[in-house]
N, C-alpha and C positions, 0 to 999 in steps of 0.2 A: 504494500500500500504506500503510497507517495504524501509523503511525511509534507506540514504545509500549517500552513497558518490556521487556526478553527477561531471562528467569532461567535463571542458567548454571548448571553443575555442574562448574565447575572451580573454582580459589578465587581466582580473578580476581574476583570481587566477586559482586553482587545484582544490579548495571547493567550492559549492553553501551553502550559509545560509538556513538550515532549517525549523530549528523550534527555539522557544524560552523556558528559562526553569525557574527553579525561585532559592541559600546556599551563605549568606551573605560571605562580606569580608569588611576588614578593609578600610578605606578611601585611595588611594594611593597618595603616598609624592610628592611633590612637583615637574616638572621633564621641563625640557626643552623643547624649542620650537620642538625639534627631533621628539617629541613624532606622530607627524602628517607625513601621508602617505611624502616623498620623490616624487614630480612629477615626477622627472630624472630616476625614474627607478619603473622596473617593476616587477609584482609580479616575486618567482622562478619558472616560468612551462616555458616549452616550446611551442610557440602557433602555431599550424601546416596553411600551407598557406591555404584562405578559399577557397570555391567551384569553386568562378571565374578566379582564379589566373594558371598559370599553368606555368614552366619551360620550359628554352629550353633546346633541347635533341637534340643529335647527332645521325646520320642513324644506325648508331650501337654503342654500348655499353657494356660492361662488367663490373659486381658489384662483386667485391670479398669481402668477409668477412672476417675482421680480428679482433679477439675476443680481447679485454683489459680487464683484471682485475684492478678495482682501489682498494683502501684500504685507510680507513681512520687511522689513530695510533696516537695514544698518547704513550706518554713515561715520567711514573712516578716513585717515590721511595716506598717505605714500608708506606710510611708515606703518601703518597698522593702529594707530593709535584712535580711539571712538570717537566720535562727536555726540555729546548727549546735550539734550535743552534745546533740541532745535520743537520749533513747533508747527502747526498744520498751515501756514503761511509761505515757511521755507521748503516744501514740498511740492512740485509740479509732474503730473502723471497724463502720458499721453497713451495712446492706444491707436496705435496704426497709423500713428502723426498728427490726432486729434485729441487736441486739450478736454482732460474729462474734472470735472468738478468733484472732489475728495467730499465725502459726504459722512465720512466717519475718518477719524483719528483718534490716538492714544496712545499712551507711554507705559503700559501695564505692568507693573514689576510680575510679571506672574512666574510661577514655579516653570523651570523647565524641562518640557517634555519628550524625552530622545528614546530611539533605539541605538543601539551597539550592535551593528551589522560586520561579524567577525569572520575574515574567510580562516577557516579549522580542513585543511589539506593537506597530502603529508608531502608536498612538492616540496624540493628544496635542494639540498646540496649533499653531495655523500652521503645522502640516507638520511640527513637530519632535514626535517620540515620547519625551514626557518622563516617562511613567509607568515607561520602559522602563529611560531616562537612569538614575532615580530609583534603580530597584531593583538594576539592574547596579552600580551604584557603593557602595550601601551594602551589599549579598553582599561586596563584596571588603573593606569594614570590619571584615566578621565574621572572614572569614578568616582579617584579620592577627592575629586574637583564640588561632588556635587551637597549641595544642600538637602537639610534636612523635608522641605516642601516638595523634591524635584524628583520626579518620575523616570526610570528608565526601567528600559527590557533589554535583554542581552540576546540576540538571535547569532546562530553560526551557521554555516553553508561548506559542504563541499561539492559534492554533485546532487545534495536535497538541500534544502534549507529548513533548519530546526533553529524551536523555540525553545531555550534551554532556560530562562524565567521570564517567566511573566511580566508587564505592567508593574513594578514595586517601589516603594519609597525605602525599603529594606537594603541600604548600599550594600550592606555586608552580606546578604543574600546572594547579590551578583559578585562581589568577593570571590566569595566560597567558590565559588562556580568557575568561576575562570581560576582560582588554583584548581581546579579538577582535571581540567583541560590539558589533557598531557599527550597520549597518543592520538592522532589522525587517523580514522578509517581509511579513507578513501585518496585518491590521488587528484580526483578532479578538484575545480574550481570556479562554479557554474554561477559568477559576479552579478550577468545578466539576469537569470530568475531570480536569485535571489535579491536584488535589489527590486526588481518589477515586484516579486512576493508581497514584499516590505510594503510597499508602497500602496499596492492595493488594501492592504490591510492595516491600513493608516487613514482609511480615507474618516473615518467614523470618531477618528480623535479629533476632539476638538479644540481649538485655542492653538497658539505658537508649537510648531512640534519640528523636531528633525530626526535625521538618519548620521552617522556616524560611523562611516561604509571604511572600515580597516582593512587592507588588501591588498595584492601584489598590483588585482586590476587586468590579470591575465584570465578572460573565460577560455575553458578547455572542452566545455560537453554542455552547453544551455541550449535547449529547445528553442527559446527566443535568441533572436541576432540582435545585434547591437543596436541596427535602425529600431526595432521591437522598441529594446528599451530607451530610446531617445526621446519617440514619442511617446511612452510613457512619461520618461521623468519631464516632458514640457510641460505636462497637463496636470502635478500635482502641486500641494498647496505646502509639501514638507520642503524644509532646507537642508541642501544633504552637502555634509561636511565630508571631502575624503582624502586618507591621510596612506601614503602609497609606502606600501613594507619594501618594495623592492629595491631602493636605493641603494642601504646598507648593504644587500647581497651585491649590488653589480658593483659595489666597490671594493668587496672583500676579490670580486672572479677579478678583477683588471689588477689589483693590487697582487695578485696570488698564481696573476697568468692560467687561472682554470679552465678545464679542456667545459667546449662551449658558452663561452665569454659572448663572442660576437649574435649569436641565435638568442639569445637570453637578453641580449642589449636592446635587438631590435624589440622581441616580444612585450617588453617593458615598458618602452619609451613610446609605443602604441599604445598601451595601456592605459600609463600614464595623461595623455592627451584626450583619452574616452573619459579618464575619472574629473577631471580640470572641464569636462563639458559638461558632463554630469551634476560640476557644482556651482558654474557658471549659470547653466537654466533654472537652477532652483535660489540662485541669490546666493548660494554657500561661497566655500574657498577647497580649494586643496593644497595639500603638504605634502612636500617627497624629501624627507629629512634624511640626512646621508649621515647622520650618525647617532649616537643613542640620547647623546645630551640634549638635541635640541626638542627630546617630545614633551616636557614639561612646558617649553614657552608654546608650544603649537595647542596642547591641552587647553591652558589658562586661555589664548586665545578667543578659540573655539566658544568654551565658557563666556567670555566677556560680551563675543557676539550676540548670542543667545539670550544674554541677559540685559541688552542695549539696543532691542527691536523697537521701532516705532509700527506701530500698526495703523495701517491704510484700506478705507476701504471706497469703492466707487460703483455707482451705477453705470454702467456704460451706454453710452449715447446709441451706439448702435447695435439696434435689437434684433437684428437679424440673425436668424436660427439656422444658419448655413453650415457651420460643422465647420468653417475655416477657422487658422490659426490666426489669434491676434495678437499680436507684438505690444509690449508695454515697455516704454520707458521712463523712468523714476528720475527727475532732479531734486538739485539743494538749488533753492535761490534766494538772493536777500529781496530786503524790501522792495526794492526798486524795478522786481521780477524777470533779474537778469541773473546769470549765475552765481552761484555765491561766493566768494573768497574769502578763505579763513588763514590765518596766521600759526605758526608753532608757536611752540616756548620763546624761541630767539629771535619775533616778532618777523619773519620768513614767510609771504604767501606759500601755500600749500596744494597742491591740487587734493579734492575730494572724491574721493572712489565710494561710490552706492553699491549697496550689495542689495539685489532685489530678483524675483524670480521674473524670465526674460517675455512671457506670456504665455496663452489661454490658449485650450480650443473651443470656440462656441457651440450649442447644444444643438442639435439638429432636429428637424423635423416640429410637428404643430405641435401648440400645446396641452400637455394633456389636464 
């Protein structure tokens, strides 16, 4: 049976725990009482009413549909560093080169809501599955990152993609779990379903959410191609942050003159370029860190983003139900509703980089 995401309708989460797997990690520090599930609240899905429940309705009724685009955005410098305090003034959003009127804005400190999408494969070098190594040990980086409010699930993939926990506020839950992770079944590395997985089964969370897709980025056996998951990830509302394991290997084969260097360089660097698109359409960033030091400042990063979104939302002007793609693009402008220019520390204009997801596909066909 093809192991896969189940959507529940109790409020135990989005995830069912599936199976269990085995790729050490360092013991985690020390952390506050937070660390345990919050009873005052519940996981992020929405839990639709059950069988027996029913509403009341009026003799008649009419349901109109009125389409919102949200947008999550970040607003940084060259350097990475956030802009926060801007407000719904400084903001200009077109859609297909047509100015749309922002109709909702917000600054929401809200908890944040991520999966840890881990490739768990035993690909690697001499026997040892270091892409696996790689990504198991920097997920539990992240983790120590998160607050006592903030929700995450741990999924891993080699040629299926399993849900190894659930929806939890329990960080040490996801701990435990990625110490467990030790041997790789499998050889493949199926990036494409498993992010497309992900992402279908995200659609029902609500509020700011992302993917945190750790991976070499090399698919070896996915049913869907790569165009598959392109338009998938245009059309989703997660930000998917992806931080590329295979660096430190292609520095160890050129540094080491390992027999197939050159076949492993190309494989990579394709990858690479897939995962960088992957987080371009959804507003994310990616990281291909070439040695072990720098996953603490990539982690904190990540973190800081997440927790420095302004939330935008719009009606869109044009209501045509044609199923084409719509292109959005997000500026910062000052008063004067020209671009904005902001200064550093050393009173240095700066250029502004938006992080925002790239657009939509509109809904097809009449309404129902």
């Amino acid at each position: 049976m093809r192991a896969g995401f189940v959507r529940t309708t109790t409020a135990c989460g989005l995830f069912l725990l599936l199976a269990l797997g085995s790729a050490p990690a360092d013991p985690l520090d020390a952390q506050p009482q937070g660390g345990q599930d919050n009873p005052q609240q519940k996981p992020p899905v929405t839990v639709p009413a059950g069988p027996g429940e029913t509403k009341p309705t009026d003799q008649f009724s009419v349901t109109v549909e009125v389409p919102l685009v949200n947008l999550d955005v970040v607003v940084s410098d060259e350097k990475g560093d956030i802009f926060t305090g801007l407000n719904k003034a400084n903001f200009r959003v077109s859609e297909d080169g047509v100015l749309q009127p922002i109709t909702n804005f917000s600054t929401p400190e809200a908890p944040i809501t991520s999966v840890l999408l881990v490739e768990f494969s035993s690909r690697g070098l001499y026997g040892y599955p270091v892409y696996s190594a790689n990504a198991v040990t920097w997920a539990d980086a992240f983790v120590r990152l998160l607050k006592r409010d903030d929700w995450v699930a741990l999924v891993s993939f080699d040629m299926r993609t399993r849900v190894e926990v659930d929806f939890t506020q329990d960080k040490m839950a996801v701990h435990n779990y990625l110490a467990s992770m030790i041997i790789p079944g499998f050889h493949e590395s199926n990036v494409f379903d498993a992010l497309m997985e992900t992402l279908d089964n995200m659609r029902d969370v609500k509020g700011r959410k992302s993917v945190v897709l750790l991976a070499s980025g090399v698919d070896t056996f996915s049913k869907h191609t790569l165009d598959d998951a392109y338009k998938r990830v245009k059309n989703t509302d997660v930000t998917v942050f992806c931080i590329g394991t295979g660096q430190v290997v292609l520095n160890y084969i050129e540094n080491n003159r390992a027999t197939g260097g050159a076949i492993q360089r190309l494989n990579l660097y394709q990858a690479e370029n897939q995962m960088k698109e992957f987080a371009r359409l959804t507003g994310g960033q990616a990281f291909f860190p070439t040695f072990q030091g720098e996953i603490g400042s990539i982690m904190q990063n990540i973190a800081n983003m997440l927790r420095s979104q302004y939330s935008l939302g719009y009606v869109p002007s044009n209501q045509a139900r044609d199923g084409k793609y719509r292109k959005i693009k997000v500026e910062v402008v000052g008063s004067d509703g020209q671009p904005a220019q902001m200064k550093d520390a050393k009173g240095k204009l700066t250029k502004l980089i938006v992080y925002a997801r790239q657009g939509y596909t509109a809904p097809k066909g009449p309404v129902s």
